[in-house]
C-alpha positions, 0 to 999 in steps of 0.5 A: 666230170671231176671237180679238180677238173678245168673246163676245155682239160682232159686228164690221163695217168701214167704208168708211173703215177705222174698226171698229165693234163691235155689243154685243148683250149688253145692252139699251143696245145700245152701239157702240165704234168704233176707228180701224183707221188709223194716225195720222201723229204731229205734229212739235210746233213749237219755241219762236219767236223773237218779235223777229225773226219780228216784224220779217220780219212787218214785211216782208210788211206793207211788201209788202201795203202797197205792194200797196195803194198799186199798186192805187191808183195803178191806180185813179188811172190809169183815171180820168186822174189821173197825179200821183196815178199817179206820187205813189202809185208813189213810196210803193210804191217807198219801202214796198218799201224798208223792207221791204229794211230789215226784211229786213236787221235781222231776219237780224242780230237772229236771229244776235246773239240766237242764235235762229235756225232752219228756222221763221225762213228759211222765214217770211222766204222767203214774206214775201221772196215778197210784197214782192220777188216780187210786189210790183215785177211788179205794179209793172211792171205798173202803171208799164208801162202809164203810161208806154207802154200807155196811150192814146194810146201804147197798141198792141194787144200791149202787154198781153200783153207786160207780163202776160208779163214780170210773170209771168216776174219773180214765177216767177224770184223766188219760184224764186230763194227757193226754191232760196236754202232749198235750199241754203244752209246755217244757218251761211252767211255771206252773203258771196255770192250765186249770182244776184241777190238778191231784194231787190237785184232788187226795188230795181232795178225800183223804182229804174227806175220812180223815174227814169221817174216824176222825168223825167215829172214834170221834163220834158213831153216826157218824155210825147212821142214817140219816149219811149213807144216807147223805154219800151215796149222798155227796161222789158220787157227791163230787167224780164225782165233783172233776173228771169232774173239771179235764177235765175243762177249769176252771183256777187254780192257782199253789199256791206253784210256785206263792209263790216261783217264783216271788217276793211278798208284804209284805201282802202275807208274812204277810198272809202266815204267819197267815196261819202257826200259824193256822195250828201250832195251830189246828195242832191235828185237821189236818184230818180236816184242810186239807179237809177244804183247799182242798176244797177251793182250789177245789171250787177257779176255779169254783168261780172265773169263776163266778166271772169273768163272772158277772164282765164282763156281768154287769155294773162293766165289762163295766166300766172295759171295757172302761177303760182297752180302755181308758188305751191302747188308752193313751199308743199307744198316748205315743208311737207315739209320742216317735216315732215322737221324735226320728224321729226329733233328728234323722233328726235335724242339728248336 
């Protein structure tokens, strides 16, 4: 008999692991049943942080919003309304916008109120998923096919190519986010980034999308040949270009903490400065103003790699080279003899 046995029970054993023991011994017949398996414990979730959580939530409601404002203008597409098309763009464009805004204050709000933590990244990672992720593919995807996937510009192989680049777009985002959690730690700085960031990515397409829409709106013979086919090739490639930069090395400077924490010359006050009066003055052309600036931004990293790797390849890199030597060469020189100084006051008479 076994000894966990009781006189007058019988024991019998599931398919799912839970042990039923048969009292006969009374008249009630009861059953006691034990969980032979062992339970996993559950971490128990600390205290969240409201304001901050709410304003990533805010995010994501900019991102299903813009969402909603791409299928209308879907809508609007099939059945020939293009102002409608270019209108409801637009208001994606700017709902994508403030989730960007959302995104940046909700960062600085959890570090000024000390409440930052594992359950804050990864909620904005999958809201950052949503409005710059998914959002600017299905904006690719619905831009492309206005501007040069429609009839009567439109080629049996263009679907294809735009499902293929909205794909890649939102696979390289969410990777791109995936791998920011990864590794970066809670106390990074976000000085820099190795590749571009998402939010920067989403403003790009957004801003291409913004001057396609201005210069259809301007111009008709934007609608004309030879635009579509030149369309059909720059947002495809400038879409794959802007997703595959996210999954980069490439080094891209968080222009705004640059400005904010640390101090500046007055160089940089000066250039900030001649940067608002121009936007202050060409504040009507706006829909070109940003596409120009996102795209400089976009192509800051892949210049400035290319400017680092030909310093160091050429006769400028070795210069640098001996002389970054001869630098450290004189510094450790100074320290052994601070050493060796504080050595003989230590060991001189009194």
């Amino acid at each position: 008999m076994n000894p966990q046995e009781r006189p007058g029970e019988e024991q019998t054993q599931t398919a799912s692991g839970r042990l039923i023991q048969l009292d006969a011994s009374g008249d009630s017949q009861r059953l006691i049943a034990t969980n032979t398996s062992r339970r996993r414990k559950r971490q128990r979730m600390p205290g969240l942080a409201v304001l901050p959580s709410a304003l990533t939530l805010g995010n994501a409601i900019c991102g299903v919003a813009a969402l909603i404002e791409l299928a209308k203008a879907y809508a609007a597409l099939a059945t020939g309304d293009f102002p409608e098309v270019t209108l409801r763009i637009g208001y994606a464009s700017l709902l994508v916008g403030g989730g960007m805004l959302f995104d940046a204050m909700d960062g600085k709000v959890a570090r000024m109120t000390a409440t930052t933590g594992r359950f804050g990244a990864e909620l904005d990672s999958l809201c950052d998923a949503v409005t710059f992720g998914v959002a600017p593919a299905m904006m690719l995807r619905v831009g492309g096919e206005f501007f040069f996937a429609r009839p009567p510009f439109a080629l049996p192989f263009d679907t294809k190519l735009l499902w293929a680049v909205c794909g890649l777009y939102a696979c390289c985002a969410i990777l791109r986010l995936a791998r920011f959690n990864v590794e970066t730690a809670e106390d990074d700085d976000h000085t820099v980034f190795h590749g571009l960031p998402s939010p920067a990515a989403a403003a790009s397409v957004c801003a291409l999308m913004l001057g396609c829409t201005w210069f259809y709106d301007k111009f008709s013979w934007f609608d004309e040949q030879p635009f579509p086919w030149i369309l059909r090739v720059a947002i495809p490639a400038v879409g794959a270009f802007i997703g595959l930069m996210m999954v980069t090395r490439i080094r891209y400077v968080h222009a705004f903490n640059r400005l904010v924490s640390r101090k500046q010359s007055l160089r940089t006050l000066v250039f900030v400065m001649l940067v608002v009066v121009l936007v202050v003055i060409f504040i009507d052309y706006w829909k070109l103003m940003v596409p120009a600036l996102m795209l400089g931004y976009v192509l800051s990293g892949p210049i400035y790699f290319a400017y680092r790797f030909l310093r160091g390849r050429g006769v400028l890199g070795r210069r640098l080279a001996i002389a970054e030597r001869r630098r450290r060469r004189n510094e450790e020189m100074a320290r052994d003899k601070g050493k060796d100084a504080g050595k003989g006051s230590a060991t001189g008479p009194a």
